[in-house]
C-alpha positions as CSV (number, residue, x, y, z in Angstrom):
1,X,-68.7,-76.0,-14.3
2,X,-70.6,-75.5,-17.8
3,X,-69.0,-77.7,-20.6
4,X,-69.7,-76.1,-24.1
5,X,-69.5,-78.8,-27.2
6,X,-69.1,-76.7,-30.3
7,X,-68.8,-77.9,-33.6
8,X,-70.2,-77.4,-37.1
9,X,-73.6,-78.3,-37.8
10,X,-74.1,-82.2,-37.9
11,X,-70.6,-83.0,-36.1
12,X,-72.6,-85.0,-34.0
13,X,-72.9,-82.4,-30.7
14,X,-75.7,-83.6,-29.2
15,X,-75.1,-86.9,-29.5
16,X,-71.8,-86.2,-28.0
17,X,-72.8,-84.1,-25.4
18,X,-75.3,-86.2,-23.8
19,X,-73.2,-88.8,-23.5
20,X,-70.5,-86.7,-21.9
21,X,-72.8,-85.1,-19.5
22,X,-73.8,-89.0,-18.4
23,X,-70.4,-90.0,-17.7
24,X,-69.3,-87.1,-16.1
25,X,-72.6,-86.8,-14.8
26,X,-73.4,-83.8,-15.4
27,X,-76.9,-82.4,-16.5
28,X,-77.4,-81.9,-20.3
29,X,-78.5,-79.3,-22.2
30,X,-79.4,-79.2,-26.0
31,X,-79.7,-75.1,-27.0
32,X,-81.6,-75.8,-30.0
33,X,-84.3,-77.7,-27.8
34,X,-84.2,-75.4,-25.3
35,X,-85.5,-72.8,-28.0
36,X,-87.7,-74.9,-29.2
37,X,-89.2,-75.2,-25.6
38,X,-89.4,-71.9,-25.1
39,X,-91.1,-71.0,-28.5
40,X,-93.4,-74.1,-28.3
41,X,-95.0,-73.4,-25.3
42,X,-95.6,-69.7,-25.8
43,X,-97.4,-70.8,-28.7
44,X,-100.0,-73.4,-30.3
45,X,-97.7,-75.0,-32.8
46,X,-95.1,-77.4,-32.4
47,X,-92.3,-76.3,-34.7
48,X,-89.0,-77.9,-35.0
49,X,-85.9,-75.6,-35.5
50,X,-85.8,-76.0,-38.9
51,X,-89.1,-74.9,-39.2
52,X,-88.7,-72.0,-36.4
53,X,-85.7,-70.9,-38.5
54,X,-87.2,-70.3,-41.9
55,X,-90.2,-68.8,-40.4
56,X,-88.0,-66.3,-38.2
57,X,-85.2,-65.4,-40.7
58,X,-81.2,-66.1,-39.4
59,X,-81.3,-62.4,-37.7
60,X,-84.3,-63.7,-35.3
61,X,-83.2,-66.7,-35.0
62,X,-80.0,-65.9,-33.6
63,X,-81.1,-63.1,-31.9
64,X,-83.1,-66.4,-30.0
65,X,-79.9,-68.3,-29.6
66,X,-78.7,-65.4,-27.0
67,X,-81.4,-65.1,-25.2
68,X,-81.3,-68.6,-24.6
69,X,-78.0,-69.0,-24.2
70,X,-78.0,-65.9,-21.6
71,X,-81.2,-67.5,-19.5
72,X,-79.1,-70.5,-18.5
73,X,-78.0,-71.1,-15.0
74,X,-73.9,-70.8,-15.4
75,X,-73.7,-72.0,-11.7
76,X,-74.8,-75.6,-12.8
77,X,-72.9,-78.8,-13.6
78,X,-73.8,-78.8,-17.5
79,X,-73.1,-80.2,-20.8
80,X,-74.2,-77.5,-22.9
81,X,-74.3,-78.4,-27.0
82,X,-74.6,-74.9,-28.8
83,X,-75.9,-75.0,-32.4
84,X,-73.9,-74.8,-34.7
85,X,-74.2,-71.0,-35.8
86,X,-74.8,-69.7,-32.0
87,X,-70.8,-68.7,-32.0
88,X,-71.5,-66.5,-34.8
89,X,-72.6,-63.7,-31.8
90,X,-69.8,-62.1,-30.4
91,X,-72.1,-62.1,-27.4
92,X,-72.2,-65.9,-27.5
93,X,-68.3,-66.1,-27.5
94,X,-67.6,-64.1,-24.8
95,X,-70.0,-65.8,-22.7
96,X,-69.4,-69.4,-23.1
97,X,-65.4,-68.0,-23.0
98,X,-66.2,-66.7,-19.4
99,X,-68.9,-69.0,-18.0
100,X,-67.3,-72.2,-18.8
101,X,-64.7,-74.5,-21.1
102,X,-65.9,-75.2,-24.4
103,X,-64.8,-78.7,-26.5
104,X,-64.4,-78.4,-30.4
105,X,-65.6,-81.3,-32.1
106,X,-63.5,-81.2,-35.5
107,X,-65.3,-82.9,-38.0
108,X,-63.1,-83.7,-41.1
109,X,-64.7,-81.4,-44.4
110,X,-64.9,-84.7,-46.5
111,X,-67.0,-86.7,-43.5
112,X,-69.0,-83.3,-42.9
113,X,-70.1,-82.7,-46.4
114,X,-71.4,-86.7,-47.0
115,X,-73.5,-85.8,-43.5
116,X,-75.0,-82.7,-45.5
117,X,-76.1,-84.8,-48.1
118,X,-77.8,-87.0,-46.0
119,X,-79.5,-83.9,-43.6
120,X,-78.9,-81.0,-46.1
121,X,-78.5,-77.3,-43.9
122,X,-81.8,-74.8,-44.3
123,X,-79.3,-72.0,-45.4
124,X,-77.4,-73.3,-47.5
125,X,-78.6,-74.2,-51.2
126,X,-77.9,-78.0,-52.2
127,X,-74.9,-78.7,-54.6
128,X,-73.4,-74.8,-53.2
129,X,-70.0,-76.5,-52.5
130,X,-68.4,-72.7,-52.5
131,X,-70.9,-71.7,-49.8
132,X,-70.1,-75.1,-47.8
133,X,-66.7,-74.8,-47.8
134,X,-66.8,-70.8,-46.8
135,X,-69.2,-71.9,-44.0
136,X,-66.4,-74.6,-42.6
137,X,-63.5,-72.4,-42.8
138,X,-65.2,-69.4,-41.2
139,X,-66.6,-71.1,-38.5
140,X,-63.6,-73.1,-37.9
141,X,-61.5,-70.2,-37.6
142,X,-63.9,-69.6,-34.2
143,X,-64.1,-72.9,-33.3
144,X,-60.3,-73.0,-33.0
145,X,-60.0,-69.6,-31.7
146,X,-62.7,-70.7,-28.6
147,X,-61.5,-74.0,-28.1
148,X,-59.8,-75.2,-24.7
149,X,-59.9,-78.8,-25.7
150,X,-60.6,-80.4,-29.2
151,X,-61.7,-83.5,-30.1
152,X,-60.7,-84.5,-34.0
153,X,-63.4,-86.9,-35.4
154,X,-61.1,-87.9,-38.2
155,X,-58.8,-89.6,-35.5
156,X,-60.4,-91.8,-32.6
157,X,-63.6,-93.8,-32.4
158,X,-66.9,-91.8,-30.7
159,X,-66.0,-93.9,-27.4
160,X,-62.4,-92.6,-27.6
161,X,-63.5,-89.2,-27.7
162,X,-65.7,-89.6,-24.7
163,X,-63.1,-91.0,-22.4
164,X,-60.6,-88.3,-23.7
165,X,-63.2,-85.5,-22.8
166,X,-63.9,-87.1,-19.2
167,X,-60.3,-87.3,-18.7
168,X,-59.4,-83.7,-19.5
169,X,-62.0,-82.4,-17.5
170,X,-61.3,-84.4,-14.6
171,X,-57.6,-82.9,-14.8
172,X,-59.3,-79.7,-14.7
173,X,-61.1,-80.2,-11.6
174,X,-57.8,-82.4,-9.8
175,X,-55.5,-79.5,-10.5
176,X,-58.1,-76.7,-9.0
């Protein structure tokens, strides 16, 4: 089974999903490095995906996050954390909604916006709280839509949320 964590940027996905994948265990699997590793060695630089992002342009960039996301192995016992525009693709959604069960981490907009402050987004111009809140309420609106299990950051402790993933999937798997 492939686990998607989804989320805005910044919800903490990674971090999330690699501690998931080592309780469950499960293999991990970070989309944006697996871009980077695929970029990186078919050239001489070593960009990071900020970098690869402004240098490509959105369109390329998530034209990218398909192909990658298409190239994994859907048979595998993964933790997969997408990026947090790679739902944008209809291609994307009706992928991870076939191949596998996708966890929302629901960042409240408050908490999200202080993490953009710290680790401001490429496409977004700083102090643009319009284009911030347009970006939370459009994605979320997919988030929701995809999501068979959510996780809300505003209510229990990262530990919490871990155990609560675990136990869900394991329900999944007893009930098979």
């Amino acid at each position: 089974m492939m686990v998607f964590i989804m989320g805005l940027p910044r919800a903490g996905k990674t971090t999330f999903g690699k501690e998931l994948a080592s309780r469950l265990p499960f293999s991990f699997i970070d989309l944006d490095a697996e871009i980077l590793r695929r970029v990186n060695s078919s050239a001489e630089t070593c960009l990071t995906i900020k970098e690869l992002y402004l240098k490509v342009g959105e369109r390329a960039f998530r034209q990218m996050e398909e192909e990658t996301l298409s190239c994994l192995d859907f048979s595998e016992e993964a933790v997969v954390s997408l990026g947090g525009g790679a739902l944008i693709s209809k291609i994307n959604r009706e992928l991870v909604k076939r191949c596998g069960r996708c966890i929302y981490l629901k960042i409240p907009e408050t908490a999200w916006v202080a993490r953009l402050q710290e680790n401001p987004l490429v496409f977004v111009k700083e102090g643009c709280s319009e284009a911030v809140s347009a970006l939370c309420k459009d994605r979320r609106c997919v988030f929701e839509e995809l999501a068979d299990f959510t996780i809300d950051w505003g209510s229990v402790s990262f530990d919490e949320a871990v155990i609560q993933a675990v136990c869900w999937l394991q329900s999944l798997t007893v009930s098979k």
